[in-house]
N, C-alpha and C positions, 0 to 999 in steps of 0.2 A: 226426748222432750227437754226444751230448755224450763231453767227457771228464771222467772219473773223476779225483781225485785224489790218487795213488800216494803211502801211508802208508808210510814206511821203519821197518825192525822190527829192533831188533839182540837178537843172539839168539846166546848162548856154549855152547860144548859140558859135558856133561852130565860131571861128573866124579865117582863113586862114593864115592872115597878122600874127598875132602871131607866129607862125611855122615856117617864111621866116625870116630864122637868117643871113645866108648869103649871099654873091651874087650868090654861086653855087646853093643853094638851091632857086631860084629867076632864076633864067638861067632853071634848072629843070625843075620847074613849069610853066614857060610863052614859052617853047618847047612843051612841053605834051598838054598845053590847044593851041599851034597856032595847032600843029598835028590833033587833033580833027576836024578842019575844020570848028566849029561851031562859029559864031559871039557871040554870048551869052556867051557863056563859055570864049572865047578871052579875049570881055570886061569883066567882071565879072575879069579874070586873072589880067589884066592890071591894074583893080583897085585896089585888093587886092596887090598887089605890091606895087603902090603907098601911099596905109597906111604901108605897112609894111617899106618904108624907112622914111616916115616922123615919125613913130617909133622908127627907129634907130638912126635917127638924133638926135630928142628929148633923147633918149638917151646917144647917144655920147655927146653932151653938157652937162649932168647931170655925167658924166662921171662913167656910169652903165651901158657900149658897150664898149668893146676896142675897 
């Protein structure tokens, strides 16, 4: 039997608030997740928004946001 040899893959957790650059895209998102009807998913929205502006803020202060 040969051996194979094992490819290492690094690979980072997926983070929403990252991707919520604007308010459109913030409006987008907290439509589609209230649509869904599901509590879970709602909050799970509501949160990632809320890092995603205390992102921008911290941002905008550093002034690396227009």
């Amino acid at each position: 039997m040969s051996e194979k040899a094992i490819e290492k893959v690094t690979v980072s957790r997926w983070d929403t608030a990252e991707f919520l650059d604007t308010q459109e895209d913030i409006d987008a998102y907290l439509q589609v997740a209230s649509e869904s009807g599901e509590a879970r998913q709602i909050t799970k929205a509501l949160s990632n928004v809320a890092k995603a502006r205390g992102m921008m803020d911290i941002a905008q202060k550093n002034r690396a946001y227009p």
